[in-house]
N, C-alpha and C positions, 0 to 999 in steps of 0.2 A: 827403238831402244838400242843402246849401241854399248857393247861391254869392252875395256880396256885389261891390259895385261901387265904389271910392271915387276920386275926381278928389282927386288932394296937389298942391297945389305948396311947392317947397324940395327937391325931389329934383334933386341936378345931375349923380349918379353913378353908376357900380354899389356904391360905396359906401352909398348911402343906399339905394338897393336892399337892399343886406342886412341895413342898419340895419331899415326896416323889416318884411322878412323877418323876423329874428329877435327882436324887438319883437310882433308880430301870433303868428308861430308858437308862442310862449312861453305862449299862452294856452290854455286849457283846451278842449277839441275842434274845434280846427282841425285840417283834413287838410293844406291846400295854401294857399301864399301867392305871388301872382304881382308884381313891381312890376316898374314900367318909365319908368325917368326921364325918358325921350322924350318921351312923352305922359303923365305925370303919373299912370297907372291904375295903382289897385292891385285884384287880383281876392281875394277869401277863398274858399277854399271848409272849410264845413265839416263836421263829422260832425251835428251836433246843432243844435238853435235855438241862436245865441249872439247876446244883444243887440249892434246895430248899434255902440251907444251904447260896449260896453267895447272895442273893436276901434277908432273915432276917439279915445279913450283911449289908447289903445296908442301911435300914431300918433302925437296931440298931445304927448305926456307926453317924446317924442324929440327935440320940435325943429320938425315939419313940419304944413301947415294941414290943414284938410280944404277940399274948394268947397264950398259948398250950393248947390243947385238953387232958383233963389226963383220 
């Protein structure tokens, strides 16, 4: 199992919480999607390797940034 970390901003809701919930979930072995508008974190966790890359996909493709780390 393998868990991811992602810093969004444009989350201002539980709304967009579930936007992105349902958005990352939608995707092929994921188990668990955590977000939290408060602090911007969203948690993945999933069953299988799944590039980082299609999950800020998921993400972008809704609306919302990702941070990068520079």
């Amino acid at each position: 199992m393998e868990e991811l970390i992602f810093k969004v901003t444009g989350m201002v809701c539980e709304g967009c919480e579930n936007r992105i919930k349902n958005a990352i979930g939608a995707l092929d072995g994921i188990k668990s999607v955590e977000a939290d508008h408060n602090t911007g974190i969203v948690k993945v966790t999933s069953n299988k390797d799944i590039e980082r890359e299609k999950i800020e996909e998921a993400i972008t493709d809704i609306g919302f940034e990702i941070v990068k780390d520079d």
